[in-house]
N, C-alpha and C positions, 0 to 999 in steps of 0.2 A: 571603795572610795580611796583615792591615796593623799596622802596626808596633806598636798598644798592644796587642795578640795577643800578641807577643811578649815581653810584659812580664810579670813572675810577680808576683803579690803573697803576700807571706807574713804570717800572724800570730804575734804571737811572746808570751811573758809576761815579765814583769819580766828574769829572768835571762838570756831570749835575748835582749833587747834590750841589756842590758847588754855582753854578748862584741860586740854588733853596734853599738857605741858611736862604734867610729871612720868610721862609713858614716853614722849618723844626724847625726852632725858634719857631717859633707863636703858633707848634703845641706842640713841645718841652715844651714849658711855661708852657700854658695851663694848660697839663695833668700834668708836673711835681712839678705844685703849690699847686695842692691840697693834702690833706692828704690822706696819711700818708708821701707823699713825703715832701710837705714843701719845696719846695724849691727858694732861693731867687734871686734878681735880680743877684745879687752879683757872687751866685753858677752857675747860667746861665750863665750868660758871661763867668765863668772859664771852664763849659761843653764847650761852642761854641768857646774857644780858642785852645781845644784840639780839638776841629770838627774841625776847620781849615786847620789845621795842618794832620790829618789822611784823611782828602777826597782828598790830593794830591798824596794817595800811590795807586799805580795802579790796585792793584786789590777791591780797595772799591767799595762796591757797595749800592745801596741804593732803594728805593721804596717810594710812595708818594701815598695817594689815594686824591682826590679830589670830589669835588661836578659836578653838570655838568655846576653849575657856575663860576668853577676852585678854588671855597674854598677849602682849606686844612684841610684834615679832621685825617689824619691819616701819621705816617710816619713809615719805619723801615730802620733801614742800619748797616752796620758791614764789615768785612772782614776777611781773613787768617788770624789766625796767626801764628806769624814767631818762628824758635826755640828759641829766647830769652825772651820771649812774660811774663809777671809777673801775668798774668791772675791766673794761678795756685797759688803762690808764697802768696797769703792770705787766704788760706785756714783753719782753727780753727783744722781740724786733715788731717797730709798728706794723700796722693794717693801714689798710687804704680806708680813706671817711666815709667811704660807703660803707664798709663792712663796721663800721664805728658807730653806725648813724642809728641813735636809740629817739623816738618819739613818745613813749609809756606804753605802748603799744605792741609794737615790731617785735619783740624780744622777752620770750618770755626766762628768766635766767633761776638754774635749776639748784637750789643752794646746798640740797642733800638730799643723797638717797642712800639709805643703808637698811643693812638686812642679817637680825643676828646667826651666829654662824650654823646653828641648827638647822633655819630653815634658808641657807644657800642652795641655788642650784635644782631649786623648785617650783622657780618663775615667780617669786613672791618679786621679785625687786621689778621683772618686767611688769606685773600687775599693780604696783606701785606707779612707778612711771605712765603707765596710763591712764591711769585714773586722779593722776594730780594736773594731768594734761587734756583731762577729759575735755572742759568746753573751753581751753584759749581759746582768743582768736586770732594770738600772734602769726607771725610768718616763720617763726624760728624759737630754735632753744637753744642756750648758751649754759653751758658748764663748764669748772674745772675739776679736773683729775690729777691723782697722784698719776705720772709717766712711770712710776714702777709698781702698780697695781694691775697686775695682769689681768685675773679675773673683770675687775671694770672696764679695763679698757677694751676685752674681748665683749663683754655687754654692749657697750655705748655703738664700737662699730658693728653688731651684729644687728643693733637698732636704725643703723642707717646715720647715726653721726659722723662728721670728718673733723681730724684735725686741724685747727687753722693759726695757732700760736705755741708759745708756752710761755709761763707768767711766774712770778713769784707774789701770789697773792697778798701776802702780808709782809713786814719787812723780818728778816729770818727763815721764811719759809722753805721749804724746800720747789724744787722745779715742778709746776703740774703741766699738764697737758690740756688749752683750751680749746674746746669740743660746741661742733654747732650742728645744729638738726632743723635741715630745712621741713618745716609743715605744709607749706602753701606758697604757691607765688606772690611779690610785691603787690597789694592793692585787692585781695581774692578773699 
């Protein structure tokens, strides 16, 4: 058996993700402390105040992979979003309103996936990814990426995403790379 065998991946909805808050931390840290992320205690508590607050909306959903000693090895989760949604709204050159056009439905938007660096490279992140993606029924997925994180970005487009912006997500942030994943035609 090799070792991403061993690794369990679970899905979970808004609520189990929520009891399962202080693992999606640990792995959240983790991966999001080292470079080029950088990121501080400070910025962590401000991500996990906004995680609070979105694993109460109904259709969140999330994914966990574990060891088979129940370590945390891997997380991903996101949800719809809603027509008012500001995902779009920092982009560095508009889209066209079609490609803007969110209903709570259309769009399912991918907020994190990460995978501690042990078990990179083992399909723990692609097994995340589907399994947080298991029953949408959106027509697409929307993410952003760091454009200097090579490893992700060879992921995303080996998964069949394309490029279609870049954004500075927050104000300060550095330039990502916004990524979209057709699932299914309009209306299917």
């Amino acid at each position: 058996m090799t070792e991403s065998e061993t690794i369990a991946v679970e899905r979970m909805d808004g609520q189990a993700v929520a009891r399962a808050e202080a693992e999606f931390r640990l792995v959240y840290a983790e991966v999001f402390a080292e470079k080029p992320y950088e990121e501080t205690p400070e910025s962590i508590d401000a991500s996990f105040r906004g995680f609070r607050s979105r694993v109460r909306e109904a259709p969140f959903r999330g994914a966990i992979a574990r060891t088979g000693n129940g370590e945390p090895v891997g997380i991903a989760y996101g949800y719809p979003l809603s027509p008012s949604t500001g995902w779009w709204d920092r982009l560095t050159t508009p889209v066209s309103d079609e490609l803007r056009r969110e209903d709570g439905r259309r769009t399912f938007g991918l907020m994190e996936l990460a995978v501690r660096a042990p078990w990179r490279r083992l399909g723990v992140a692609r097994r995340l990814h589907e399994a947080v993606l298991a029953d949408t029924t959106a027509e697409r997925v929307l993410l952003k990426t760091r454009s200097d994180v090579e490893a992700a970005q060879a992921a995303y487009r080996s998964w069949g995403y394309g490029k279609v912006g870049e954004a500075h997500p927050w104000d300060g942030a550095d330039l990502y790379d916004v990524m979209v994943l057709k699932l299914r035609a309009p209306g299917r």
